[in-house]
C-alpha positions in Angstrom: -77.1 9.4 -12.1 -75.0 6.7 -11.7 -71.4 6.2 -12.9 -69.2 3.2 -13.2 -65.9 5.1 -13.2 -63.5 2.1 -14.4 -65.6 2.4 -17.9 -65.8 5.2 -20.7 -68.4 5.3 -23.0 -67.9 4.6 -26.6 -70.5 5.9 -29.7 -70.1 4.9 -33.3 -70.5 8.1 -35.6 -71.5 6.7 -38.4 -71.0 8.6 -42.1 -71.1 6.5 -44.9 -68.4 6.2 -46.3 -66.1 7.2 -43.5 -65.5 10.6 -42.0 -62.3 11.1 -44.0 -63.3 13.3 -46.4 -61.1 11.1 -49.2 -62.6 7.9 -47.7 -64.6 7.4 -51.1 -61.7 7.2 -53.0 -60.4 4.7 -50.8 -60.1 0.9 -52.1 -61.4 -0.1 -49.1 -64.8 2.0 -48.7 -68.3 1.5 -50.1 -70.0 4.3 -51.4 -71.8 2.7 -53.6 -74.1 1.5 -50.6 -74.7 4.8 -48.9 -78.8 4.3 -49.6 -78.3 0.6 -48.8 -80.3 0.4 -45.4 -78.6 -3.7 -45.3 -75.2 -1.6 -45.1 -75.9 0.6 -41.7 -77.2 -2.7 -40.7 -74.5 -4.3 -40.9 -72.6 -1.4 -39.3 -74.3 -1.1 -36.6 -74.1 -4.7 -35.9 -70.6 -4.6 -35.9 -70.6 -1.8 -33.3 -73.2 -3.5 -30.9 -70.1 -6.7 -31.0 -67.8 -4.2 -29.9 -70.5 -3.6 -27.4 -70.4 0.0 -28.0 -73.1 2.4 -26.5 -74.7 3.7 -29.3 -74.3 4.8 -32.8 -75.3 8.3 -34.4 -76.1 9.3 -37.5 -75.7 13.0 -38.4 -77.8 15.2 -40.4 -78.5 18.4 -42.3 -81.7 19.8 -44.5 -79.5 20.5 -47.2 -77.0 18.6 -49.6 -73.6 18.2 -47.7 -71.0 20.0 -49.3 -72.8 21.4 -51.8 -72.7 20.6 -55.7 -68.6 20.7 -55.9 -69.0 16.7 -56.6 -66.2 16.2 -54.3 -67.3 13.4 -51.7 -70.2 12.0 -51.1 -73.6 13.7 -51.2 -77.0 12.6 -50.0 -78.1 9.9 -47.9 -80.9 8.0 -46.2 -83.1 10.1 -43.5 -81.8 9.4 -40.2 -85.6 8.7 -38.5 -86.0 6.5 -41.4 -82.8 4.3 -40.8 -83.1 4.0 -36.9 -86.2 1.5 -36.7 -84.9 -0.3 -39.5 -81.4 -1.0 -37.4 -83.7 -1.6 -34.2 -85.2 -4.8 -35.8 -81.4 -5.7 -36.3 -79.7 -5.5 -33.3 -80.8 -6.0 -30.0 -78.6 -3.3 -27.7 -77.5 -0.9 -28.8 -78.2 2.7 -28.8 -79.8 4.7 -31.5 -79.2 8.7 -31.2 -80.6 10.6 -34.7 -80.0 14.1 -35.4 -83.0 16.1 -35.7 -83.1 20.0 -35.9 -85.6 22.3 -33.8 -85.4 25.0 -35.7 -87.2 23.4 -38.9 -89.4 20.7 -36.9 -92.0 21.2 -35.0 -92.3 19.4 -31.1 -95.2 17.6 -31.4 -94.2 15.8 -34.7 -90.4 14.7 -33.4 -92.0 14.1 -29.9 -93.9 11.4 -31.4 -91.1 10.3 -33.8 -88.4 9.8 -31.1 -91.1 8.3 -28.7 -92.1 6.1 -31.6 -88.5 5.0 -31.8 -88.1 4.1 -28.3 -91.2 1.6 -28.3 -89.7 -0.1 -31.1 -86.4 0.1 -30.0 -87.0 -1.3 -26.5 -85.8 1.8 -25.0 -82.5 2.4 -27.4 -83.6 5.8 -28.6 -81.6 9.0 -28.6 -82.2 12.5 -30.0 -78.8 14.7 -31.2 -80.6 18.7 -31.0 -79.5 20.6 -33.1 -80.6 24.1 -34.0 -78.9 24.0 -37.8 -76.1 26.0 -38.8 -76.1 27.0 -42.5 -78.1 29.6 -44.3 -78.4 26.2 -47.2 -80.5 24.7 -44.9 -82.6 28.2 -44.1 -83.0 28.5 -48.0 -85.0 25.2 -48.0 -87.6 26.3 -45.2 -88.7 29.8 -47.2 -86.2 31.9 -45.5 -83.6 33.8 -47.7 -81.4 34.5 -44.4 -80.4 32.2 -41.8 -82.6 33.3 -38.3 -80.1 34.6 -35.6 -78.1 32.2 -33.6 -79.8 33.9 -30.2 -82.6 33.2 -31.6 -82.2 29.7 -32.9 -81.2 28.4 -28.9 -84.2 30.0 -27.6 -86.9 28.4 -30.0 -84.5 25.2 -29.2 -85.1 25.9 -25.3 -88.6 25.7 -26.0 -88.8 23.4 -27.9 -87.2 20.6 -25.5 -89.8 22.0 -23.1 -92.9 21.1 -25.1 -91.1 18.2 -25.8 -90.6 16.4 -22.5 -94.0 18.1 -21.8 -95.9 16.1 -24.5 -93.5 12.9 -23.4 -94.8 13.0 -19.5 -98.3 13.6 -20.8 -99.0 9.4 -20.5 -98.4 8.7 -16.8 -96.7 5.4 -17.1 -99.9 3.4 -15.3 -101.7 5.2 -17.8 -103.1 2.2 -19.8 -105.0 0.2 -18.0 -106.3 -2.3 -20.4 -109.6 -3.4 -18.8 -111.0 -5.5 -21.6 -114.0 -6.7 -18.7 -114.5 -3.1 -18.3 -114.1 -1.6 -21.4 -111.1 0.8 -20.4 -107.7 0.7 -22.1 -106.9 4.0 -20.8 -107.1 5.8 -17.5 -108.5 9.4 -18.5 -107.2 10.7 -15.4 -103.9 9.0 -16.2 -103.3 11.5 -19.7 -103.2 15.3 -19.8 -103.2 18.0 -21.8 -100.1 20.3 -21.8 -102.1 23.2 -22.7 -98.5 24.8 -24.2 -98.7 28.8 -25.3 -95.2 30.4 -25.7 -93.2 32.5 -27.9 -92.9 30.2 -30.8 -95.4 27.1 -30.5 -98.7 26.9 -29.1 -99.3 22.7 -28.6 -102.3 21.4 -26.8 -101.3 17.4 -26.1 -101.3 15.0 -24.8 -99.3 13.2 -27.6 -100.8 10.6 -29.2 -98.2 7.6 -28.1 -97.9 6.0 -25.1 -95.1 6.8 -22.8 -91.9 4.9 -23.8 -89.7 2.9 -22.1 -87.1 5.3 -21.6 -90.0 8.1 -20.9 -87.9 10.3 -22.7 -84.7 9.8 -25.5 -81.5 10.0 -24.4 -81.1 14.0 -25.0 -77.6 14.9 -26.8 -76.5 18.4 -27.8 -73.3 19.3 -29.9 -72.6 22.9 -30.1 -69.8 24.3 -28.2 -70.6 27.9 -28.5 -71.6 30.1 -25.6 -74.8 29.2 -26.4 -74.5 25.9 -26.9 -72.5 25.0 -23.7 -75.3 26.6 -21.4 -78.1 24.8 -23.2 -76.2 21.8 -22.7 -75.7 22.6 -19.2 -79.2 23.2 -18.6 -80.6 19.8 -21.0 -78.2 17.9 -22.2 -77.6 14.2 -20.9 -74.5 13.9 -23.3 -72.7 16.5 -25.4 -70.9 15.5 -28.4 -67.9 18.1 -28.5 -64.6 18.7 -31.0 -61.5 19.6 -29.5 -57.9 19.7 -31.0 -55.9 19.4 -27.4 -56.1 18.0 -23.8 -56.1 21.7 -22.4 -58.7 22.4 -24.2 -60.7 19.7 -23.9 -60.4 20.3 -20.1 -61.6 23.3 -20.1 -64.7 22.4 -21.9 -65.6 19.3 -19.5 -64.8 21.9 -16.8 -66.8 24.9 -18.5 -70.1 22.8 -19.0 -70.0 20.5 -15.8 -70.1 23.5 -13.8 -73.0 25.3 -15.7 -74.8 22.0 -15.2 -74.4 21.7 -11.9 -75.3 25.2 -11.3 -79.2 24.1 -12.4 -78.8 21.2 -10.3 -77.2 18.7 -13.0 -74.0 17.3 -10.8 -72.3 14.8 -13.0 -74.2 15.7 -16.1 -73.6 15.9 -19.0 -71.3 13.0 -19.9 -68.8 14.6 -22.4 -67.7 12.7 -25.5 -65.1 14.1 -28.0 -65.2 13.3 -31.4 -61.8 11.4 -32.4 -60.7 9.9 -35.9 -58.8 6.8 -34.9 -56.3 6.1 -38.2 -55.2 2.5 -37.4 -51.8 0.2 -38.3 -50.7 -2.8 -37.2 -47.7 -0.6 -37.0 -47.3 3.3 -36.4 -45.6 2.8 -40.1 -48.6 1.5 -41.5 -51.0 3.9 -39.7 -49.3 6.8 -40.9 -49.0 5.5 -44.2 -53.0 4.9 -44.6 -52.8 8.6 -43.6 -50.9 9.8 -46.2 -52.5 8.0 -48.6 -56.2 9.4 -47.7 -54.5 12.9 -47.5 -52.9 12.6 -51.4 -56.9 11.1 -52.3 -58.4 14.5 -51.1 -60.2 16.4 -53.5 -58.7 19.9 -53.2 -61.6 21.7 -54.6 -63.9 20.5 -51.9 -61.5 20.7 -49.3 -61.8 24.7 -49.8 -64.9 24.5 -50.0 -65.4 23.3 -46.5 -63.1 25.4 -45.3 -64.4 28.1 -46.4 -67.5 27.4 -44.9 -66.6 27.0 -42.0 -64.4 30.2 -41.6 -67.5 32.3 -43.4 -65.0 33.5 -45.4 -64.2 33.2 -49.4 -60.8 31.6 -50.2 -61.0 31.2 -53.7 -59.0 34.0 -53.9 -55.7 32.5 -52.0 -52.7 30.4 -52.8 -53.4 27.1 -51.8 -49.3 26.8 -50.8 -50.0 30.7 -49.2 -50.7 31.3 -45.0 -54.1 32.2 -44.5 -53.8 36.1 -43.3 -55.5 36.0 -39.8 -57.0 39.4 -40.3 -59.4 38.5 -43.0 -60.5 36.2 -40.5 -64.1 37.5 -39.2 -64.6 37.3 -35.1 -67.3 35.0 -34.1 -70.0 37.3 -33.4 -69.7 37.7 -37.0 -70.8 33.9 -37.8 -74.6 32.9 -37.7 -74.0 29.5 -38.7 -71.6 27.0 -37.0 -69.7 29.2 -34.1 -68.1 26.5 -32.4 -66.7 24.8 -35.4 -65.2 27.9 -36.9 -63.6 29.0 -33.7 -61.8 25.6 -33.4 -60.5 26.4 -36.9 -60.1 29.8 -36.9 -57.4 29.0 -34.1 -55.7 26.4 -35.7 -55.4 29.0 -38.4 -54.1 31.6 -35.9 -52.0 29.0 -33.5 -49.9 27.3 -36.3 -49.5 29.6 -39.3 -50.4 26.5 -41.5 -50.7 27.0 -45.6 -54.6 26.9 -46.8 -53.2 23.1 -48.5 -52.1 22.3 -44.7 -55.1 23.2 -42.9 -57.3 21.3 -46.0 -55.3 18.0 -45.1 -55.3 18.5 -41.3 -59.0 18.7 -41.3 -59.4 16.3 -44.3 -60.1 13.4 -41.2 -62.6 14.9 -39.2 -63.7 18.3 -40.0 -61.8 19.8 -37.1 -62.4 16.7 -34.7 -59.2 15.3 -33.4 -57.5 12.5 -35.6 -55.1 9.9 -33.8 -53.1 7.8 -35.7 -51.0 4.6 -34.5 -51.1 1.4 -33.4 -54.1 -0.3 -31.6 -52.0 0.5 -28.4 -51.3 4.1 -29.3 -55.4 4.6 -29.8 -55.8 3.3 -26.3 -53.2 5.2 -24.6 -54.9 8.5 -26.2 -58.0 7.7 -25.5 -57.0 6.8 -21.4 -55.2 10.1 -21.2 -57.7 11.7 -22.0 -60.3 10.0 -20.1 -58.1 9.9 -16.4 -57.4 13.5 -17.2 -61.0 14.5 -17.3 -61.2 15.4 -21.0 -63.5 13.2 -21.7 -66.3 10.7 -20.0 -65.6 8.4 -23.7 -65.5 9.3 -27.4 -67.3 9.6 -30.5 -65.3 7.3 -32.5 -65.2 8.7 -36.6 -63.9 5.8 -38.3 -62.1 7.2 -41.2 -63.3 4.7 -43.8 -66.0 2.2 -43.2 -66.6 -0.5 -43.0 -63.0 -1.4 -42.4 -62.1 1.0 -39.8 -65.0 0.6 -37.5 -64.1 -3.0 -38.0 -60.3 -2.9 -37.1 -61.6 -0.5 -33.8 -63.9 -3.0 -32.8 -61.2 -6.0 -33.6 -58.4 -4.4 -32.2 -59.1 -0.6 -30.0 -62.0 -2.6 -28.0 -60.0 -5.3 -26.4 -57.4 -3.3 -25.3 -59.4 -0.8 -23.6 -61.0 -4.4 -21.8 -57.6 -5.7 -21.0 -57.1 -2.3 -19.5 -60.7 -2.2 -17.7 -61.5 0.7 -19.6 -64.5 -0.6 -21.2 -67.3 -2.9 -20.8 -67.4 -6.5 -21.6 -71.1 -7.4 -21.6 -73.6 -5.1 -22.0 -75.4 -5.0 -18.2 -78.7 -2.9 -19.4 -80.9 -2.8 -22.3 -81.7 0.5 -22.6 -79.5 3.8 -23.8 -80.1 5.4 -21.0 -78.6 2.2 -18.9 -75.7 2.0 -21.2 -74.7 5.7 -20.1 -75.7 5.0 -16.2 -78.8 7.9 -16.6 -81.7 7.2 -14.6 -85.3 6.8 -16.5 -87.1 10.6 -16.0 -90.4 10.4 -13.9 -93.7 10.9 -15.5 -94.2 14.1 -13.4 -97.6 13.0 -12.6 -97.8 13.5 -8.7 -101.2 15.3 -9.0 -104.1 13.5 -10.7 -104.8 15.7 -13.8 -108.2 14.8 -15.7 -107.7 15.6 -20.0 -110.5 16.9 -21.9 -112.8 14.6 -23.3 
């Protein structure tokens, strides 16, 4: 791996119509356009000006906040979208969320690889091992199947994976036309895969990609989560409230990784909510108003969810008793997230209305708010402090907060040689100084006819 250190990295999160959970309300959003595919388009290409890293798109296999009509619901198929924005921009990166407990490895093998080849090398895969029992309910489960087990059928899952991506060496295709050989048989394998929850022969049917494999991206922070990061993940998407705690993380999971061999890996990238003014007046002002647009009913909802817990049943003006809290051994969904709220709950005795507007921004992700300067100084503290290797920015309304990041956030961090100026690679895995993995193909293996 190699690092320029002067430079963090930056990734679009990208959730139409902003990550505020009132951004739909907002004068200045456009849900209306949330299946417009000409919309993340334009998005993206606003992000690859800012000469961003990549952009992400987020999913679930269920509707997003239910049926409380609150916000946003639905949306466009993140697979789908990707290629679409490939033929659009030119480079920057693509990461998609896709979940391994309701895929299979051979199908998102060839997805992602597909991706990649159109792409140019831009593709990047967010695992995820889903984290609500909704999302069980659609896949003929009636109970969620235990987090344990949900990181183990991930583990090997990302082995069959990378297995089926090395099965084209990459001088595999030959293309002989006087000869009559496109393909080198000795040059393919089968992976000849038999394990506790998949049994895959390969090889995949598309040609090694670019990148050879997608840019690998995890995002759980639970105990599980941070050592399958450690052992796989090339960047970790992460949600922390404070520096201390965000120090501890980068600490925690860098020295798991480097424990398999991974020093420097992963790069670690904290979701923030940048709330921007041309004054701190202003900035705090566009806050309030998005906080007195929330829909209270779904804001409880949310909350409730991710605290497992029922809260119909309080004052919305009442402190949240912490011992109807459940411990996190209790939660078989989202353990990370709930922890990070369960002790904002316990750390500052905050009414239920309280904690509903604090994480009204970015579902328990860190929200800044203040000038263009103030958004750099956070992000640089941060960053020099070893918090974080860059950010996952959450614009809280789009288009027009990714836009005033790009117009106002990016050039500062240049003028402060934060942050790039020209992109210097063209593929993801250049962008976030990762070398390309080898095509494990030291011995000659000959497949089956």
């Amino acid at each position: 791996m190699t690092t320029d250190q002067r430079h963090l990295h930056l990734n679009a999160f990208l959730m139409a119509p902003g990550h505020h959970d009132a951004a739909w309300r907002h004068p200045a959003s456009q849900p209306h356009r949330v299946t417009d595919i000409t919309y993340f388009q334009q998005l993206a290409q606003t992000a690859e000006r800012g000469k961003f890293d990549s952009i992400f798109f987020a999913d679930g296999l269920a509707l997003w906040g239910g049926r409380t009509g609150g916000n946003v619901s639905g949306g466009l198929e993140p697979l789908t979208v990707l290629p679409a924005i490939a033929v659009a921009t030119t480079h920057i990166g693509l990461i998609a969320t896709a979940s391994t407990t309701f895929n299979e490895p051979f199908h998102l093998a060839r997805r992602f690889s597909s991706l990649d080849h159109v792409s140019g090398g831009r593709a990047g895969w967010n695992i995820v091992t889903s984290g609500t029992v909704n999302e069980a309910n659609n896949f003929n489960l009636d109970e969620h199947i235990d987090h344990a087990v949900r990181y183990q059928r991930a583990a090997e899952f990302l082995d069959v994976a990378t297995r089926l991506w090395d099965s084209w060496a990459d001088d595999a295709v030959v293309l002989d036309k006087e000869a009559g050989v496109y393909a080198d048989p000795e040059r393919l394998r089968e992976i000849e895969h038999a394990g506790s929850f998949f049994k895959v022969r390969g090889p995949l049917n598309v040609q090694r990609s670019p990148q050879g494999w997608p840019l690998l991206v995890q995002a759980g922070s639970s105990e599980d989560g941070k050592e399958f990061a450690a052992r796989y993940a090339e960047a970790v998407f992460t949600a922390q409230q404070t520096l201390a705690e965000a120090q501890r993380f980068a600490k925690d999971v860098k020295a798991r990784a480097a424990a398999y061999g991974r020093e420097g890996l992963p790069v670690i990238l904290p979701g923030i909510c940048p709330i921007i003014g041309a004054t701190e007046a202003e900035a705090r002002a566009l806050e309030d108003e998005l906080t007195e647009l929330q829909v209270i009913d779904y804001g409880l909802g949310q909350l409730s969810n991710m605290l497992n817990l029922d809260l119909a049943g309080y004052g919305l003006d009442e402190r949240l008793p912490e011992d109807v809290l459940p411990s996190e051994d209790q939660v078989n969904g989202n353990k990370s997230r709930f922890t990070l709220v369960a002790e904002l709950v316990r750390g500052e005795q905050l009414t239920i209305r309280q904690i509903i507007a604090r994480l009204g921004g970015g579902r328990g992700h860190r929200v800044v708010t203040g000038t263009p300067e103030q958004i750099a100084d956070a992000l640089e503290s941060w960053f020099h402090a070893g918090a974080a290797d860059g950010f996952n920015i959450m614009p809280p309304i789009l288009p027009t907060g990714l836009t005033d990041f790009v117009d106002h956030v990016v050039p500062e961090l240049q003028r402060r040689g934060l942050f790039r100026t020209e992109y210097t690679g063209t593929t993801l895995r250049d962008h976030y100084g990762l070398s390309r993995p080898a095509d494990h193909f030291s011995e000659r293996v000959l497949a089956s006819a």
